[in-house]
Structures are given as structure tokens and as C-alpha cells.
C-alpha positions as CSV (number, residue, x, y, z in Angstrom):
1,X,13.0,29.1,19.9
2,X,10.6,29.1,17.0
3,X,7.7,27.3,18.2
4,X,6.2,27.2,14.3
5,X,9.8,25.8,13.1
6,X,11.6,24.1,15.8
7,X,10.2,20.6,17.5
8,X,10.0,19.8,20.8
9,X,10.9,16.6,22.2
10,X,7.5,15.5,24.3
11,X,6.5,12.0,25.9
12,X,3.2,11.1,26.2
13,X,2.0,8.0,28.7
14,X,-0.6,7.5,26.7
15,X,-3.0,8.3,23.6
16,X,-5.0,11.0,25.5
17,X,-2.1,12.2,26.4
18,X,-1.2,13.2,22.7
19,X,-4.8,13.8,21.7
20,X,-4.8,16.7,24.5
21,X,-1.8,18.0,23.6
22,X,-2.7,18.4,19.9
23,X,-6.4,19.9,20.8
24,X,-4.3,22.9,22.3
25,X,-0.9,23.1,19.7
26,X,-2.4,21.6,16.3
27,X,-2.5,25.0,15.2
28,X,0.7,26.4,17.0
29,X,3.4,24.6,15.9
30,X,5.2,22.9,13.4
31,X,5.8,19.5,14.5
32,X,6.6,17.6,17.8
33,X,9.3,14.8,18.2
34,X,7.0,12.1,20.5
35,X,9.5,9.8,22.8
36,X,8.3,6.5,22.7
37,X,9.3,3.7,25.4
38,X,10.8,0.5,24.2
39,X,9.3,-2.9,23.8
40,X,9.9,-4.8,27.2
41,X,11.0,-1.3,29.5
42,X,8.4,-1.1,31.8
43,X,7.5,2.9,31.1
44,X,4.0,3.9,30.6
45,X,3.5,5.2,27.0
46,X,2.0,5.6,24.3
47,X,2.7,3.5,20.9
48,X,3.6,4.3,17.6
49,X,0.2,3.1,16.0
50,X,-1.5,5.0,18.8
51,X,0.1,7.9,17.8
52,X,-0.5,7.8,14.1
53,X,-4.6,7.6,14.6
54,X,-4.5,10.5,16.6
55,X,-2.4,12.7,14.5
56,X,-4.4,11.8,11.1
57,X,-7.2,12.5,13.4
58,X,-6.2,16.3,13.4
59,X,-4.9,16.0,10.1
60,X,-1.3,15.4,11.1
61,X,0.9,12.7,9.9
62,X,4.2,10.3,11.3
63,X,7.4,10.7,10.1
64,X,11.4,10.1,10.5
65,X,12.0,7.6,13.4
66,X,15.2,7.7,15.6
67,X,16.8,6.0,17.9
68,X,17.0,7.9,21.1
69,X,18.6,6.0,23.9
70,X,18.2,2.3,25.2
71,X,14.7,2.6,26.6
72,X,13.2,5.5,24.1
73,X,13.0,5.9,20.4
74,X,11.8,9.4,18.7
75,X,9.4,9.6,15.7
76,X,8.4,13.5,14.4
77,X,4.9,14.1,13.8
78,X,3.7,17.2,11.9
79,X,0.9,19.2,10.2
80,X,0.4,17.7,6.8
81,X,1.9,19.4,3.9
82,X,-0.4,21.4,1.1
83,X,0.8,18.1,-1.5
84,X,1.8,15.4,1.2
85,X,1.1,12.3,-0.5
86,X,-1.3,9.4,1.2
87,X,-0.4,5.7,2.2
88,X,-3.0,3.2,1.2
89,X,-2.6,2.8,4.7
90,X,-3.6,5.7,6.5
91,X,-6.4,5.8,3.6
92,X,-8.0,2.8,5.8
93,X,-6.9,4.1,9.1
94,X,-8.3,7.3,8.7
95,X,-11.8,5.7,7.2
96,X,-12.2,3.7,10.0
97,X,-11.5,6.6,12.3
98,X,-14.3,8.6,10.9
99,X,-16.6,5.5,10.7
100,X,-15.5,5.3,14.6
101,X,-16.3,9.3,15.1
102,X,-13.1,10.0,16.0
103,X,-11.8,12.1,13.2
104,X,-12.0,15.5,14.1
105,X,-12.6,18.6,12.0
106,X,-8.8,19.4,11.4
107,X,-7.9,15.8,10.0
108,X,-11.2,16.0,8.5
109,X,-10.4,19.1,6.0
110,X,-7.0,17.3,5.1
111,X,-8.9,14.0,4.2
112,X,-11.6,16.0,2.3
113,X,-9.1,18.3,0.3
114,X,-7.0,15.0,-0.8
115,X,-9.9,13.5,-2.2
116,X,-10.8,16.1,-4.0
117,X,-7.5,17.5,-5.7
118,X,-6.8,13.3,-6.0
119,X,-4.4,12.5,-4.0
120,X,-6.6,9.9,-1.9
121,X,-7.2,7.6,-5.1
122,X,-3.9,7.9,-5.6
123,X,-2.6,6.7,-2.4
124,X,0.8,4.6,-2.5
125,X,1.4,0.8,-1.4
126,X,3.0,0.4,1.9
127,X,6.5,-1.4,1.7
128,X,5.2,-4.8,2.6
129,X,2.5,-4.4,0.0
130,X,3.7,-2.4,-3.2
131,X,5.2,-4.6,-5.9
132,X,7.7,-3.5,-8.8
133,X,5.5,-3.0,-11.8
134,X,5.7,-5.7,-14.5
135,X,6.3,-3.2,-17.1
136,X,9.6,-2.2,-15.7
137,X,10.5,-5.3,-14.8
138,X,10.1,-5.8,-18.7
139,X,12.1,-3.1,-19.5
140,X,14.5,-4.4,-16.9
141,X,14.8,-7.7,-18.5
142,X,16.4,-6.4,-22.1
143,X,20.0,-5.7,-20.0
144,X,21.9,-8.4,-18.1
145,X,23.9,-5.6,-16.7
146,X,20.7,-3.5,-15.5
147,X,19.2,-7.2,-14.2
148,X,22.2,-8.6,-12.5
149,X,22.4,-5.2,-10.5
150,X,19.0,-5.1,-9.8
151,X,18.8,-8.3,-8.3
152,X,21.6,-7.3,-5.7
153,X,19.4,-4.3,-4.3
154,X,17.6,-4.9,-1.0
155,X,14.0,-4.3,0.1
156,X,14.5,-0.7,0.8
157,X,16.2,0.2,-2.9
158,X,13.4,-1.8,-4.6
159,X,10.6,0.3,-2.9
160,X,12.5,3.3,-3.5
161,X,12.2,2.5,-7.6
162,X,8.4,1.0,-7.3
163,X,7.5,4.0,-5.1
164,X,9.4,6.5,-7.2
165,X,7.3,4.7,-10.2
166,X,4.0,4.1,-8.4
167,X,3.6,7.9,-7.1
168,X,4.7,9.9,-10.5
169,X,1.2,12.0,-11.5
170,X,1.2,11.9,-15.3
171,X,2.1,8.7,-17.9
172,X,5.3,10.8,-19.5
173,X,6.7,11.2,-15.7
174,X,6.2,7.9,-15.0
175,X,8.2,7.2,-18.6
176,X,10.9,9.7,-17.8
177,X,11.1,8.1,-14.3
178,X,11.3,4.8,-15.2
179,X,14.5,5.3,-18.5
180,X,16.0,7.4,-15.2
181,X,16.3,4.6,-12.9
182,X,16.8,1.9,-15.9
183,X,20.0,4.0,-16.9
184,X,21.1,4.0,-13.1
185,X,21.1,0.5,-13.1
186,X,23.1,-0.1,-16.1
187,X,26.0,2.3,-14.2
188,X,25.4,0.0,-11.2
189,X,24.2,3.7,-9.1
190,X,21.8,2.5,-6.3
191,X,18.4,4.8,-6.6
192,X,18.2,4.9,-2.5
């Protein structure tokens, strides 16, 4: 086994546990599926929101989540990528960490090098929190068929198009990005 490409499946009781673990592998591997206990099982471990401050602490980051078994769920947690893109978020979760002296140098270096290529001030809305942007919605408005569609999407497709809009880098992206998912919606093609 590749220990850079292929992640192990690890349990951890509790947040020093993880923070342990990570002190000795940040560097060595590639990612690490954590098994998590489920609400109302009475195993000792660790939780998800646990688990995210420690891996922003050495610059790592949550991602997919699957189900496992009837008393553990998975959730992959990995390095952060050269480009990865910031949650508002884990913007505040990692300030408080540092105001807390937690953050160590690894997480650290990631936070510093995302301020300054940008990345931090550009941080997205979370799902609860990010709303579709009136100027689409605008744009929206000029086709009943686009509209009527629209308004038959769920949560999850109408974060897809306000993330998809929210995260583009440059005005004529966020243009091109925008006539893309309009057009979609006038075939009735879901963007998710």
C-alpha cells in the first residue's frame, strides 16, 4: 500500500487521539478516513467538529462523509491542496484557534499562504448561509421556463449554482458561469 496515496481507516476515542496521530503522519501521508461513533452508541470517540479544529490546526481539512455501518460513519481528512478553497467557516474556526494558541505551525503556513495569494478574503458561504445572488435571480426572472425549473430544485442544487457563482475568481467567469447555468435551466438539466 501507498501510504502517500491510499487512506487508512483509523478511530480515534478522542481529540488527542487525532492530534497525536497527525503530530507523527501530517507529513507522511495523504489522507486518513476517521471512524466516527454514532449519536446515541455508547463508543468513546471523537466528533466531527473535534475533528475539523484539529486538522485545520495542522493545516488539513474535512471532506466526503460516509456511511459506514449502524454505529460508525467515515469522513476523509487530508493535507490541504496548493488551491483548496476556504469556508467562511473554517475562516472563523481557524481564527479562533490561533487566538486560542492552538494552531500549529503546519495549519499555520496554509492559513498564511491563503491570505496572501487571496483565497482567505475570498472564502465561500456555508450552505446554511450563502444566498443565490440577486443578479442571477434577475437574469432568472426574464424566462418562465428557466424560473418554473428553478423553483423545483432543492437545497443542495441551489448551493451548487450560488457556490458555483460565489467562488468564480474573475467578473467574465462569473458571467460565463452564470449564461452556463441559466441555459441549463431553460433545458430543465439539474447543475448538481
Amino acid at each position: 500500500m501507498n501510504e502517500k496515496t491510499e487512506a487508512k481507516v483509523i478511530t480515534f476515542e478522542n481529540r488527542k487521539g487525532f492530534e497525536k496521530w497527525l503530530q507523527k503522519n501530517c507529513t507522511l501521508t495523504g489522507g486518513v478516513w476517521i471512524q466516527f461513533a454514532r449519536k446515541g452508541s455508547e463508543i468513546p470517540s471523537i466528533s466531527p467538529e473535534e475533528a475539523l479544529e484539529v486538522a485545520l490546526c495542522y493545516g488539513w481539512i474535512d471532506g466526503q462523509r460516509k456511511a459506514f455501518d449502524t454505529q460508525y460513519f467515515l469522513n476523509k481528512y487530508t493535507p490541504r491542496r496548493k488551491a483548496s478553497l476556504w469556508s467562511k467557516r473554517n475562516c472563523a474556526i481557524a481564527e479562533r484557534l490561533i487566538k486560542e494558541g492552538q494552531m500549529q505551525p503546519s495549519g499555520l503556513n496554509e492559513i498564511n499562504k491563503a491570505r496572501s495569494d487571496g483565497r482567505w478574503e475570498k472564502a465561500y458561504d456555508s450552505p446554511r448561509n450563502i444566498e443565490i445572488p440577486s443578479d442571477f435571480l434577475k437574469k432568472l426572472k426574464q424566462s418562465k421556463k428557466a424560473t418554473a425549473f428553478f423553483n423545483t430544485l432543492n437545497k443542495t442544487n441551489k448551493y451548487a449554482i450560488a457556490f458555483r457563482l460565489q467562488t468564480a475568481g474573475k467578473p467574465e467567469t462569473r458571467e460565463k458561469r452564470m449564461t452556463k447555468i441559466l441555459e441549463m435551466m431553460e433545458r430543465g438539466e439539474k447543475f448538481h
